[in-house]
C-alpha positions in Angstrom: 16.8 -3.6 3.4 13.0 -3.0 1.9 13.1 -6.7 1.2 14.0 -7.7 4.8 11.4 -5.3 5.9 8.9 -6.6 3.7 9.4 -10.3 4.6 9.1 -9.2 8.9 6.0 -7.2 7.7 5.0 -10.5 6.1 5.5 -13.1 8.6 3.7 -10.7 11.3 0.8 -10.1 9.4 0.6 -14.3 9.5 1.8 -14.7 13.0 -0.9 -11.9 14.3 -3.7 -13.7 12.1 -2.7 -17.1 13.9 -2.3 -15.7 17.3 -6.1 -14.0 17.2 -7.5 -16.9 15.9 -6.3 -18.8 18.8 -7.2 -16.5 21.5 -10.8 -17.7 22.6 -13.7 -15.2 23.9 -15.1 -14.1 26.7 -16.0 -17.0 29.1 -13.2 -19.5 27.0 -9.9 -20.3 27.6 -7.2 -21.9 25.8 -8.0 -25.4 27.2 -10.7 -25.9 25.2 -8.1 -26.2 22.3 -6.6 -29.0 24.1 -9.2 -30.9 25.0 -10.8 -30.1 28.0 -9.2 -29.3 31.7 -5.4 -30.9 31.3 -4.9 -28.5 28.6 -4.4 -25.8 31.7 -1.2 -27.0 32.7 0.7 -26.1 29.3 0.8 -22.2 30.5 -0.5 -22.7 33.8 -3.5 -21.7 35.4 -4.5 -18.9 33.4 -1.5 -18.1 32.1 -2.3 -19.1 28.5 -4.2 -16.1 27.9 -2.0 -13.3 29.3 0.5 -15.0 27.5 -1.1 -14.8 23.9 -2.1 -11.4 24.5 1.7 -10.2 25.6 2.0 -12.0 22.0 -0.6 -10.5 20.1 0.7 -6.8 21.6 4.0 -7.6 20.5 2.8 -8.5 17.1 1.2 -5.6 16.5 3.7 -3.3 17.0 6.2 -5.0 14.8 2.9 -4.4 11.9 2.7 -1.4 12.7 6.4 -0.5 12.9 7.0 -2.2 9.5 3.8 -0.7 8.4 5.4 3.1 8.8 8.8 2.1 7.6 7.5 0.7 4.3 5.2 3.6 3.4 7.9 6.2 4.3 10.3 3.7 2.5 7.9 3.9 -1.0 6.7 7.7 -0.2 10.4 8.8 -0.6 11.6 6.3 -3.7 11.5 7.7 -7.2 8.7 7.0 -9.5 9.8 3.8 -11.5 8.2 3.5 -14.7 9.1 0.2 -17.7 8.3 3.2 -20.6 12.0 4.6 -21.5 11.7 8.2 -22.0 13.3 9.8 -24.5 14.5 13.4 -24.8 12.6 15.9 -26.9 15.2 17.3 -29.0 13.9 21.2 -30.8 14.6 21.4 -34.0 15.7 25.2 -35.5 13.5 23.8 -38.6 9.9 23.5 -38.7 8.5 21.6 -41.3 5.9 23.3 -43.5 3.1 21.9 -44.4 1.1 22.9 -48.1 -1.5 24.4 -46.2 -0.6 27.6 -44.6 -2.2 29.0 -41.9 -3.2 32.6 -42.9 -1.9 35.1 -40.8 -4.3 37.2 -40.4 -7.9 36.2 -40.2 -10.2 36.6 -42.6 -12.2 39.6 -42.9 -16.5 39.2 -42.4 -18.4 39.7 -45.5 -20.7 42.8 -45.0 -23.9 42.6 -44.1 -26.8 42.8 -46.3 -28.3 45.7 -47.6 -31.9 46.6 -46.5 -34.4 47.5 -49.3 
């Protein structure tokens, strides 16, 4: 399912990059692509840019959909890690080392006497 997801998120990331590069600016249409005035006729007289943006709308909200399902999608999974952990086992024995630690802490030496 996440990889089916993935691939849709995929191919619209690329289709909405295409699509946007096609569309032309202010002023511009589509049949400058073409070649001049004939290019009109392929969608119409201005039809070819209603048409890319009905595309470029529906692009975007299969992004954004697939956007929000993956990051719910990863927010929810488990934290997958390649380190094995291993169980801390307590053992009743603690080993001793040669130095001890004192219990109780050593006692100041007085201070100096004043002459």
């Amino acid at each position: 399912m996440v990889t089916l997801i993935t691939i849709a998120h995929i191919i619209a990331s690329f289709a909405l990059v295409l699509i946007i590069l096609l569309q032309a600016g202010k002023g511009a249409s589509l049949s400058g692509l073409f070649g001049g005035g004939g290019g009109e006729a392929v969608f119409g007289g201005g039809g070819g840019d209603i048409f890319l943006k009905k595309v470029t709308t529906v692009l975007v909200v299969i992004f954004m959909l697939t956007s929000l399902t993956l990051a719910i999608i990863s927010a929810r999974s488990h934290i997958r890690t390649i380190v094995k952990e291993e169980p801390v086992t307590e053992t009743s024995e603690k080993p001793e080392s040669k130095e001890s630690v004192p219990k109780t802490p050593p006692t100041p030496p007085p201070p100096p006497e004043k002459k």
